[in-house]
C-alpha positions as CSV (number, residue, x, y, z in Angstrom):
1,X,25.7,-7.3,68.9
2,X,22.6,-6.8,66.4
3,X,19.4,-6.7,65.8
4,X,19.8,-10.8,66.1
5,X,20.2,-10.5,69.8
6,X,17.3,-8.2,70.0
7,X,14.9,-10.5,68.0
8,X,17.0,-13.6,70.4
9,X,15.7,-11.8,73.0
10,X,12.2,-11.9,72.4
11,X,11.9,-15.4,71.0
12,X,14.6,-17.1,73.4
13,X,14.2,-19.3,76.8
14,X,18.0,-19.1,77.4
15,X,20.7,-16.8,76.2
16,X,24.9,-17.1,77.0
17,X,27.3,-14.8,77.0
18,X,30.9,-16.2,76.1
19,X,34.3,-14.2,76.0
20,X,37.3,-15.9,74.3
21,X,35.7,-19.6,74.6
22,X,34.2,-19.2,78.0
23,X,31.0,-19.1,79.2
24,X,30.7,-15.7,81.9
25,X,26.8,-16.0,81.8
26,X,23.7,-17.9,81.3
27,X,19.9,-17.7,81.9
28,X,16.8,-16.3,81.3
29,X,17.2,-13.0,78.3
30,X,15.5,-11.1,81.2
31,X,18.3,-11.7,83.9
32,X,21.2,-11.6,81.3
33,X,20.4,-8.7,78.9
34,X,18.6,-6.4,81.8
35,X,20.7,-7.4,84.8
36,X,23.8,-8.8,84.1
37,X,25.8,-9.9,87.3
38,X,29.0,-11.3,85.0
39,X,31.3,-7.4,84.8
40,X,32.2,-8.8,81.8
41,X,28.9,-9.2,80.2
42,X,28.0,-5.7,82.1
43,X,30.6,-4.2,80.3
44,X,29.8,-5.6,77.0
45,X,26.4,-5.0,77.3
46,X,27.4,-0.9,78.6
47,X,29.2,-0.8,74.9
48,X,26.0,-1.6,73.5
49,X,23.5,0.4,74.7
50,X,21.7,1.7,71.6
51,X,20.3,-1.9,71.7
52,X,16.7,-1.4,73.7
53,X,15.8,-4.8,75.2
């Protein structure tokens, strides 16, 4: 994760969250980045939390 996915977040319509060639999430930045209901992407996203979305 990077400043990319910030700026993604901000600019896009759709974001997914993939894992070893699998897709575990999809939708709106909001729903995805803010409340996650994958635990994978939940605990990705719990790594990353000096990213402010």
């Amino acid at each position: 994760m990077n400043r990319r996915d910030v700026l993604a977040y901000h600019v896009a319509n759709r974001v997914i969250f993939m894992a070893d060639g699998v897709i575990h999430e999809e939708g709106p930045p909001e729903q995805v980045l803010k409340a996650p209901q994958n635990p994978r992407t939940q605990a990705f996203l719990a790594r990353h939390k000096q990213f402010e979305f």
